[in-house]
C-alpha positions as protocol buffer text, in pm:
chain_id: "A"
residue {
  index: 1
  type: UNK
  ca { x: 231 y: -1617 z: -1495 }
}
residue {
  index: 2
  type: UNK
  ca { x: 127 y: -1317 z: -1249 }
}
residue {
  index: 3
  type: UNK
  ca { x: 359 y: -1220 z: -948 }
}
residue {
  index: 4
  type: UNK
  ca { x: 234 y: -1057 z: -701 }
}
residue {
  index: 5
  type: UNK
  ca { x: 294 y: -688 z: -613 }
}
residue {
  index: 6
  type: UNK
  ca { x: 345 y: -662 z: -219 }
}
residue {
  index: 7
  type: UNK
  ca { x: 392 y: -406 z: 82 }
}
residue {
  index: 8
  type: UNK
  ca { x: 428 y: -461 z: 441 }
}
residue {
  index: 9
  type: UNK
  ca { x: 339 y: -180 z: 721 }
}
residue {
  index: 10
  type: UNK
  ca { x: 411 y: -223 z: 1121 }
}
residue {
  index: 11
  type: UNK
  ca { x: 99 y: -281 z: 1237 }
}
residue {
  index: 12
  type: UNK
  ca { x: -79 y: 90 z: 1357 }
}
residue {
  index: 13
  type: UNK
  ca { x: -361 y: 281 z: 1318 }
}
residue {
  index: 14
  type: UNK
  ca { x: -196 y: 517 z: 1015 }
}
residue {
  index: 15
  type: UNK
  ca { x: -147 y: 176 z: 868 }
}
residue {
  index: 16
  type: UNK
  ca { x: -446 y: 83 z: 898 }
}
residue {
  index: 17
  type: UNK
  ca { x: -585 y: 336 z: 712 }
}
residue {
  index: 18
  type: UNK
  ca { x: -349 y: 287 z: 420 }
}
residue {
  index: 19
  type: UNK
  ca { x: -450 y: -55 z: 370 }
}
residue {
  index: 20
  type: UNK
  ca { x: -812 y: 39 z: 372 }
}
residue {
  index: 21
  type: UNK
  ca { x: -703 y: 271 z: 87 }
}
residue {
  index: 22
  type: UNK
  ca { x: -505 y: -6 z: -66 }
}
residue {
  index: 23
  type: UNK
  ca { x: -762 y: -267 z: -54 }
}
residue {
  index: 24
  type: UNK
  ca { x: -1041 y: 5 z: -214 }
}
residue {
  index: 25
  type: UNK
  ca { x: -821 y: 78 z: -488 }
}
residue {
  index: 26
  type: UNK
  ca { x: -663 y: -241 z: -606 }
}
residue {
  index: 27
  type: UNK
  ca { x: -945 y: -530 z: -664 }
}
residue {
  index: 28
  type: UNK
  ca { x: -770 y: -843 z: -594 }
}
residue {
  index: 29
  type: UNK
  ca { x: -568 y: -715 z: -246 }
}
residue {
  index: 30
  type: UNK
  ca { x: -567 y: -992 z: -35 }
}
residue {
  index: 31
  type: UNK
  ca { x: -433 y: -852 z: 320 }
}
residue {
  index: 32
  type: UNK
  ca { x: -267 y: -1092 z: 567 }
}
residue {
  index: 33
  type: UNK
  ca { x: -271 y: -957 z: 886 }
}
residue {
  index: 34
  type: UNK
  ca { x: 8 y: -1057 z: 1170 }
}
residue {
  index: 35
  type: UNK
  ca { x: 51 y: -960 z: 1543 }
}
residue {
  index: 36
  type: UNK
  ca { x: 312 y: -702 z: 1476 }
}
residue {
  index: 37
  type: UNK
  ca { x: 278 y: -623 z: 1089 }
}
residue {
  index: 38
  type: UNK
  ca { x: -1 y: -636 z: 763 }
}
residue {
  index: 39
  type: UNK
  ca { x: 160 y: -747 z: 422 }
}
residue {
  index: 40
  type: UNK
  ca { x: -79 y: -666 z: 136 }
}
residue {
  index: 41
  type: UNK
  ca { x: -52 y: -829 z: -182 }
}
residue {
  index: 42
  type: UNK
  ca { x: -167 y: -749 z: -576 }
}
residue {
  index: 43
  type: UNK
  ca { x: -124 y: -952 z: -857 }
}
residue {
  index: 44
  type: UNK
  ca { x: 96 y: -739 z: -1101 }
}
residue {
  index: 45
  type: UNK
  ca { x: 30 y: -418 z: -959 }
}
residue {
  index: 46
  type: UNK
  ca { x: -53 y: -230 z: -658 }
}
residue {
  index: 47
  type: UNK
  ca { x: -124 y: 135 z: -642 }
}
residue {
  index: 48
  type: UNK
  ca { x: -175 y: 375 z: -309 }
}
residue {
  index: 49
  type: UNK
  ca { x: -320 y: 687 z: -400 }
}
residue {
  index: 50
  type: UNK
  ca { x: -273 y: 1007 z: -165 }
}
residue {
  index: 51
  type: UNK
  ca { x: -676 y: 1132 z: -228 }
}
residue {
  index: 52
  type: UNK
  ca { x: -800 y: 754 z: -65 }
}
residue {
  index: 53
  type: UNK
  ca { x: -515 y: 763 z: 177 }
}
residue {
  index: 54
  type: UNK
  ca { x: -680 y: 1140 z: 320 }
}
residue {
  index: 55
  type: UNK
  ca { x: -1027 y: 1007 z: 281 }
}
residue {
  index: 56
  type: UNK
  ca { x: -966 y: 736 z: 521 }
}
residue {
  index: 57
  type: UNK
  ca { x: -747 y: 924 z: 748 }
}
residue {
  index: 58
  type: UNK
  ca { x: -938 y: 1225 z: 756 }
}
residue {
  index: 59
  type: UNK
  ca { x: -624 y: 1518 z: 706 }
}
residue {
  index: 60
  type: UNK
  ca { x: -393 y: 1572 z: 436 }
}
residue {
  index: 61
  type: UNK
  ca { x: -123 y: 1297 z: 369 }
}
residue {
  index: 62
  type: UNK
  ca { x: 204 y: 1343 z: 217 }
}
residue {
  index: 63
  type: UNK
  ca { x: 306 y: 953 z: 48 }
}
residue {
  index: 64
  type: UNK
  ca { x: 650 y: 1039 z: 188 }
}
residue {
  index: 65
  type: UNK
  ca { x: 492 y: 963 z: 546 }
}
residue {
  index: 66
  type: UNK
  ca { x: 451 y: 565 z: 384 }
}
residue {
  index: 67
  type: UNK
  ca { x: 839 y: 545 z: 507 }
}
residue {
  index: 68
  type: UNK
  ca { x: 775 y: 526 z: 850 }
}
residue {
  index: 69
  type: UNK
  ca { x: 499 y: 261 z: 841 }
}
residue {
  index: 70
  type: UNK
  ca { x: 717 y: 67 z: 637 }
}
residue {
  index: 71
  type: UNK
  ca { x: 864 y: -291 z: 665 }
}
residue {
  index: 72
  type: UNK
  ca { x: 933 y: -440 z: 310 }
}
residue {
  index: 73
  type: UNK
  ca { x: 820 y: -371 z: -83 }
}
residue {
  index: 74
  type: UNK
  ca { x: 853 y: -610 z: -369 }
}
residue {
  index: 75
  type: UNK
  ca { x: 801 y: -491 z: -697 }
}
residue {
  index: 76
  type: UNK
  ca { x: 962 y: -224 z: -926 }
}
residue {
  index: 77
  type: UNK
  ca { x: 836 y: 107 z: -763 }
}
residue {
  index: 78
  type: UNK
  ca { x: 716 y: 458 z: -915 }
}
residue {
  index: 79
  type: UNK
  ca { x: 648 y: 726 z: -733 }
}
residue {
  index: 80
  type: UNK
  ca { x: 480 y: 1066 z: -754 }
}
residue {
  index: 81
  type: UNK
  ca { x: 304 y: 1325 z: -537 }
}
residue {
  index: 82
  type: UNK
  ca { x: -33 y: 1180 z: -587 }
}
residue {
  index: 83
  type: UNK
  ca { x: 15 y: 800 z: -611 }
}
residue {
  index: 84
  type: UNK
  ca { x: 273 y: 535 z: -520 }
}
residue {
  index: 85
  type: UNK
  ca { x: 300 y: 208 z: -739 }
}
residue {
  index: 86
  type: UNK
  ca { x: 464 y: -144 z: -695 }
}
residue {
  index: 87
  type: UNK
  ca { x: 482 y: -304 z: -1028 }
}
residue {
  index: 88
  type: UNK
  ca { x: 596 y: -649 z: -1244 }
}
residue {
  index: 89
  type: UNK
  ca { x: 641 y: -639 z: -1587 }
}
residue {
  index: 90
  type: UNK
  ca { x: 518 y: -970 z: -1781 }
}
């Protein structure tokens, strides 16, 4: 059985963006969207990658800055300079 990556981001425009990036690069998102915060899930795993995080923001982006959109992960992270990843092993 498949569980679900997940993030949560406050909801703003910056976080915004990085669930458009999100939802292009991980077929399967489904994004539930609350007054003060957007929770995306994945089943298994859920990548954000820095180059479609700057292509929807339009500057450079540094996957540190994730930290202050951030509300709540689940999944066993791995981070690098170029992509951030929420995973479950089966």
């Amino acid at each position: 059985m498949a569980s679900n990556a997940f993030i949560a981001f406050q909801k703003n425009e910056e976080s915004r963006c990085i669930v458009e990036a999100i939802v292009e690069d991980n077929p399967g998102a489904v994004v539930t969207d609350q007054p003060a915060m957007v929770k995306v899930d994945v089943p298994n795993r859920l990548v954000i990658k820095r180059s479609t995080v700057e292509e929807k923001m339009g500057r450079e982006f540094d996957l540190q800055e994730l930290q202050l959109h951030l509300i709540t992960i689940s999944g066993h992270l791995d981070e690098t300079d170029e992509e951030f990843t929420l995973s479950w092993n089966s």
